[in-house]
Backbone bond lengths (Angstrom), bond angles and torsions (degrees), N, CA, C in turn:
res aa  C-N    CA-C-N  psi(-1)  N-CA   C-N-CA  omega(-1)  CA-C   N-CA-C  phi
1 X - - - 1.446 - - 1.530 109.19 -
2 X 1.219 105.13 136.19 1.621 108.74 -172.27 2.098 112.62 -73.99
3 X 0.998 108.95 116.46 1.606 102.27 163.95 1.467 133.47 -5.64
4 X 1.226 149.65 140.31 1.606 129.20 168.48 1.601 109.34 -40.06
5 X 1.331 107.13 -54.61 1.594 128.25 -153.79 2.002 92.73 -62.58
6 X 0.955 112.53 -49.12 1.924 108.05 172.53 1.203 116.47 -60.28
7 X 1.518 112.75 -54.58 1.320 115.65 170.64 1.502 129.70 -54.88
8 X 1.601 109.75 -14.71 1.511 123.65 159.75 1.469 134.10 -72.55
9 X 1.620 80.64 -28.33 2.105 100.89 176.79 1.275 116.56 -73.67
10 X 1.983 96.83 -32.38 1.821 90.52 -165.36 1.453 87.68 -76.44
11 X 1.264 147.26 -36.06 1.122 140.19 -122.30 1.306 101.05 -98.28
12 X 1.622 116.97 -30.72 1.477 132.50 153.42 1.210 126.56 -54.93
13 X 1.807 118.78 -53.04 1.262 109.98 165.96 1.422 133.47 -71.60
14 X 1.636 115.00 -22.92 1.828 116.90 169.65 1.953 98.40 -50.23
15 X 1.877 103.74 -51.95 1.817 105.21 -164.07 1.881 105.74 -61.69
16 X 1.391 109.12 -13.11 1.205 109.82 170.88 1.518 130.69 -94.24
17 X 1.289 117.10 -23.09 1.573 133.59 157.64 1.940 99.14 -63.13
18 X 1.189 92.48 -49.86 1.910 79.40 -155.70 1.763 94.03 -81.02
19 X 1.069 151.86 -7.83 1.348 171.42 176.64 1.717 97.66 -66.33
20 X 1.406 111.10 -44.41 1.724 115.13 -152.74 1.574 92.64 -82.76
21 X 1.238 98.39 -34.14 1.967 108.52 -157.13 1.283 91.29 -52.14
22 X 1.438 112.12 143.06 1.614 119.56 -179.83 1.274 120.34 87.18
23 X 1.199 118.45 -13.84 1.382 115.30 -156.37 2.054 104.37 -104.45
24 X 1.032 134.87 -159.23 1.861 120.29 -175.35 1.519 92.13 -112.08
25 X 1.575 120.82 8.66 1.720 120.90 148.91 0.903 121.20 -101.22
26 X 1.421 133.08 4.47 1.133 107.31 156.61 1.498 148.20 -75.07
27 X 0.888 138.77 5.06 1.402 168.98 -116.20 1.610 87.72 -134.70
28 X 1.385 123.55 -89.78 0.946 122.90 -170.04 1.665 115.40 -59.51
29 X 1.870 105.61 -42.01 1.721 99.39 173.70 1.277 112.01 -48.04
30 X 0.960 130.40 -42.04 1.246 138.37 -164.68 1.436 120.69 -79.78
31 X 1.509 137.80 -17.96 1.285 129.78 130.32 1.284 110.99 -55.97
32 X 1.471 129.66 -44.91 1.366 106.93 -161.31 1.548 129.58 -73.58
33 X 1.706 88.86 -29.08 1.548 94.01 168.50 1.378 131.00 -55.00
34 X 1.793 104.63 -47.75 1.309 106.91 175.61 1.449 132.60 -53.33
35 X 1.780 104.15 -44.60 1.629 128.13 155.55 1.801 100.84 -29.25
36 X 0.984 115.72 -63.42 1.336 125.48 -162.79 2.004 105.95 -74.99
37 X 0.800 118.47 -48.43 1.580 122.99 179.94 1.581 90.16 -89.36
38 X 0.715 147.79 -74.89 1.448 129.30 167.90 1.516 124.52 5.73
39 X 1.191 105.22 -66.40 1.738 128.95 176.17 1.471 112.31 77.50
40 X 1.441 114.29 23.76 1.857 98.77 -171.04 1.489 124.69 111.22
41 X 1.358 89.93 -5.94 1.917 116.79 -179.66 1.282 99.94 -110.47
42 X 1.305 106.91 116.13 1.997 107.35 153.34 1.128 135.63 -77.33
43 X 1.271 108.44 -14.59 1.697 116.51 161.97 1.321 120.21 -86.53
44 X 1.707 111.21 -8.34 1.255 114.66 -176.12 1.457 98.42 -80.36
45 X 1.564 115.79 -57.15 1.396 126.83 152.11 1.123 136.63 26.57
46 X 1.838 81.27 -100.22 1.941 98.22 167.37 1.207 120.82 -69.41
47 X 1.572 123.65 20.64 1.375 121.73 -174.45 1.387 82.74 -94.99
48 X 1.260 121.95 -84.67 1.895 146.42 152.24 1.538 82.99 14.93
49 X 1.420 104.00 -82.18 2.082 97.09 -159.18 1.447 114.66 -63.91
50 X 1.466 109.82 -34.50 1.407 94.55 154.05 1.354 135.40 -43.04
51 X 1.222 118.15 -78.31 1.780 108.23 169.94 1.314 120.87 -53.45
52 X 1.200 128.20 -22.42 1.519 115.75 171.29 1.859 102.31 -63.74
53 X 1.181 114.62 -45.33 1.232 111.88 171.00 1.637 129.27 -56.74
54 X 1.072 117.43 -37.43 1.526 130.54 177.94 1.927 80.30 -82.13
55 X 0.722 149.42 -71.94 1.740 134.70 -170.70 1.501 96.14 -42.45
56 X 1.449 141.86 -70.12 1.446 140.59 -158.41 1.831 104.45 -46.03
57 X 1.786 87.88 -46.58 1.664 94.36 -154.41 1.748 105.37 -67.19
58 X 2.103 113.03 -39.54 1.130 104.05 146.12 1.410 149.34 46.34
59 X 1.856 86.59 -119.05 0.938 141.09 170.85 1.197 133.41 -72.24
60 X 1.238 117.66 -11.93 1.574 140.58 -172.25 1.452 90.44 -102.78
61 X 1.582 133.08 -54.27 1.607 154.00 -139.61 2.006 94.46 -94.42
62 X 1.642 103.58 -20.42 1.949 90.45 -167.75 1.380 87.99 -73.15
63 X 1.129 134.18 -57.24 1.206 125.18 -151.07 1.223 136.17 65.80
64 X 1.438 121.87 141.13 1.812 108.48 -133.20 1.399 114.60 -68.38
65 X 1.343 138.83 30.46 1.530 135.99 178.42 1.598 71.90 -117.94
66 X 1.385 170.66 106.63 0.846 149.30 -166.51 1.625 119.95 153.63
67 X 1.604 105.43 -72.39 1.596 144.82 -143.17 1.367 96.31 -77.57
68 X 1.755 136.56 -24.96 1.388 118.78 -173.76 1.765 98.75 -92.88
69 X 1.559 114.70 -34.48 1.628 102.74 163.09 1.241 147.04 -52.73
70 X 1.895 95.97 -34.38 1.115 111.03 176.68 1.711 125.24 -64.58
71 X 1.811 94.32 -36.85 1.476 124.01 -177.46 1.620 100.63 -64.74
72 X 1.283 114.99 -54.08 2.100 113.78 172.81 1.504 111.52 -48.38
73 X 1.690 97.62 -57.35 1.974 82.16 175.02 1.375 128.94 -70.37
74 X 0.977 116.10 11.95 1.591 130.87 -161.58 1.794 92.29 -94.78
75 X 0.940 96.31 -51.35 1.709 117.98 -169.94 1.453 103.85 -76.73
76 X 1.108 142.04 -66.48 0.951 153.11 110.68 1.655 101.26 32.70
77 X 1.630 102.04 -79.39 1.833 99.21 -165.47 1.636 98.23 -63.03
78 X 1.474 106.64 -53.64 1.548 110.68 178.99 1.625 123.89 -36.98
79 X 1.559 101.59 -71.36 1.498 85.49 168.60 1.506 146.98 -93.66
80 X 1.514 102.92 40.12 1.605 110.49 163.43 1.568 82.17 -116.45
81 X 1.524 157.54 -11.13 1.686 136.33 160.78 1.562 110.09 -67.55
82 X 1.338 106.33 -33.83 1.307 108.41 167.78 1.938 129.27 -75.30
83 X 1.001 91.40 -25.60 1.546 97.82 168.42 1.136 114.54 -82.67
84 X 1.491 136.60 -36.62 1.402 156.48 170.04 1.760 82.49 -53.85
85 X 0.989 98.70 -87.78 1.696 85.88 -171.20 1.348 156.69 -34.74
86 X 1.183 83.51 -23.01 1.816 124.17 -178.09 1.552 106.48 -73.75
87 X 1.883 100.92 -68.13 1.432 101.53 167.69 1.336 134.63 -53.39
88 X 1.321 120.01 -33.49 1.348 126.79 170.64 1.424 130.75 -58.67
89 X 1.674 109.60 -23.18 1.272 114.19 167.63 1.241 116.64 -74.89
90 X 1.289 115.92 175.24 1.570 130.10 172.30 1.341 106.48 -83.50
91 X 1.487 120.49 138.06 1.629 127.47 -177.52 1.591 111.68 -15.40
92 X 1.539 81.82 -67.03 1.817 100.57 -161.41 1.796 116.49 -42.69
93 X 1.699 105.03 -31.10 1.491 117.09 -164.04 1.212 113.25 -84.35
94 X 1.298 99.45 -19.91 2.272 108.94 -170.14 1.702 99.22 -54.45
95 X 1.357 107.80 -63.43 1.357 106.07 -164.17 1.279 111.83 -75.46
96 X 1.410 129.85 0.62 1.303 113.37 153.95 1.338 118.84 -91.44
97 X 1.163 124.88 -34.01 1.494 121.99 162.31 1.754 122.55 -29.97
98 X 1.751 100.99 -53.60 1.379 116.94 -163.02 1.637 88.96 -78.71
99 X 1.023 125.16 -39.13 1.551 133.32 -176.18 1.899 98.63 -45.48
100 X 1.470 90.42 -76.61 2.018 89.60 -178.98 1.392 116.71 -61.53
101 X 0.892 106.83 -39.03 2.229 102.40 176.54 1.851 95.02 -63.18
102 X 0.910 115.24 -30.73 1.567 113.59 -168.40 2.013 105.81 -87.22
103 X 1.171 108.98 -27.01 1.561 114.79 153.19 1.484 112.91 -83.92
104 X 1.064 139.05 -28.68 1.519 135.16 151.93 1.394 115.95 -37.32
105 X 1.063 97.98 -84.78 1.806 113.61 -175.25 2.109 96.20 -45.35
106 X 1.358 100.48 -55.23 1.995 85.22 176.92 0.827 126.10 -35.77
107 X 1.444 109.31 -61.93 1.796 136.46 -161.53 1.523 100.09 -80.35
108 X 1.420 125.90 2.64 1.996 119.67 175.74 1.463 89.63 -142.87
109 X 2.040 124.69 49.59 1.205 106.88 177.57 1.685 114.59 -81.47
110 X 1.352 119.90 137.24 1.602 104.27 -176.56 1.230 118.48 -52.04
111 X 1.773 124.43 140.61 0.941 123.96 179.97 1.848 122.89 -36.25
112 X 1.565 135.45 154.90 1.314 108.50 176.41 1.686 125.44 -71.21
113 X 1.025 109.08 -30.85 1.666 110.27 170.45 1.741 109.47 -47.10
114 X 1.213 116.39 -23.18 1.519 114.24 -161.20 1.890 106.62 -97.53
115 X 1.297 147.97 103.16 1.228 124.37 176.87 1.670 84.84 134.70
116 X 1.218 97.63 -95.78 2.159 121.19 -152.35 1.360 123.47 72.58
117 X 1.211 92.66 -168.49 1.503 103.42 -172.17 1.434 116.67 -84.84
118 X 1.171 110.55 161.72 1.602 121.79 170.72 1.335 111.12 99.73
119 X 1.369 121.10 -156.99 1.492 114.35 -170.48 1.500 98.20 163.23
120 X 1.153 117.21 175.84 1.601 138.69 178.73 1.466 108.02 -125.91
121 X 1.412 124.09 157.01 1.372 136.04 -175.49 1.394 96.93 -127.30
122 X 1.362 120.87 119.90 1.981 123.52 -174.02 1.748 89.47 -122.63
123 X 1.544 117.21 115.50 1.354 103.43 -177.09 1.427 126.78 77.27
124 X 1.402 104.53 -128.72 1.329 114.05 169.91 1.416 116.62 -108.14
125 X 1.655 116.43 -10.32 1.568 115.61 165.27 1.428 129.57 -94.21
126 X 1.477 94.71 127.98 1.418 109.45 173.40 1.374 128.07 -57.86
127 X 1.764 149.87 83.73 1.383 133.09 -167.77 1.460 98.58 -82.24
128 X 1.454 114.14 163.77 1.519 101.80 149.62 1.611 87.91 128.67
129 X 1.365 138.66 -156.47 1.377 152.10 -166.54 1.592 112.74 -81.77
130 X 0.998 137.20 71.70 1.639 124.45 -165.98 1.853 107.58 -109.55
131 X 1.413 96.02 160.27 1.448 98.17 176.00 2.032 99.85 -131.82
132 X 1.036 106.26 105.01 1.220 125.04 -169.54 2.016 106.55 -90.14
133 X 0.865 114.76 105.84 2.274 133.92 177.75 1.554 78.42 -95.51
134 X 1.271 92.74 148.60 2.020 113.92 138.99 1.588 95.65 165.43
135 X 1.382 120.05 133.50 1.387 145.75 162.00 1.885 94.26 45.65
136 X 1.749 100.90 72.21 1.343 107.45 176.39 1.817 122.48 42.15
137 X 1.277 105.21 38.89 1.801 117.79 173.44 1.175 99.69 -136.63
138 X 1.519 125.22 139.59 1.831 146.84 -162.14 1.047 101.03 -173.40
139 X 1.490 92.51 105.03 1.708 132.91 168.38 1.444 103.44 -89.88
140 X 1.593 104.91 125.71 1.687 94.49 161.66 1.757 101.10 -105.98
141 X 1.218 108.78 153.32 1.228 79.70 -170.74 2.076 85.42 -112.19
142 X 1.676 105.65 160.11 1.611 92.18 -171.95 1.405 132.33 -69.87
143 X 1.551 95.49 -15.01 1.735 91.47 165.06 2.048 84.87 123.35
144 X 1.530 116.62 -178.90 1.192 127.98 -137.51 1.940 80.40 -86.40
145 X 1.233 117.34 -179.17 1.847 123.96 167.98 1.312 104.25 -58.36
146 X 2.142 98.26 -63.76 1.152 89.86 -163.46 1.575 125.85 111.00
């Protein structure tokens, strides 16, 4: 079972994958993630860009009576695939995993005009702009669609 503090990252990085979709970073997040969950496999890959794609299309398809539910399960699917993933590795690999998805998401942050500030709290999750610490890993996450 993964730690609180992992289980906080994936949950940050899924709200930050499904956050990007739509935005003029996604394009590039979205190779990099897959590159990165991929691991060195190209079939693993096109699995990765597949669902990032079925998340965009989504999300594109709720349409705004729609788009903030769609956006929770989105996050939602992301960070329990990402926690699933996390746990499944061996200790040593988590934090490099979370390390490159967490230079991904930097290096394809949406421009600032695109997203902003603030956020909503549903439950116990925080949406919206977060900066996520735990056991030397810092997620920014890019902030709301928008």
């Amino acid at each position: 079972m993964l730690g609180e503090s992992l289980t906080v990252v994936a949950a940050a990085l899924g709200t930050a994958v499904v956050q990007a979709a739509g935005t003029q970073a996604w394009e590039g997040m979205r190779g990099g993630i897959a590159r990165v969950l991929g691991r060195g496999r190209p079939e693993r890959e096109s699995v990765e860009l597949e669902w990032l794609d079925r998340t965009a299309g989504a999300l594109e398809a709720a349409g705004p009576a729609h788009a903030e539910s769609e956006r929770i399960r989105q996050e939602t699917v992301w960070g329990t695939r990402l926690a699933t993933l996390l746990e499944g590795l061996p200790e040593r690999e988590r934090q490099g995993l979370v390390d490159a998805l967490e230079t991904v998401l930097r290096e394809n942050r949406p421009p600032s005009g695109e997203g902003g500030a603030g956020g909503v709290v549903h439950g116990n999750t925080f949406y919206g702009t977060a900066f996520v610490q735990g056991s030397g890993t810092q997620i920014v996450n890019p902030g709301p669609r928008g």
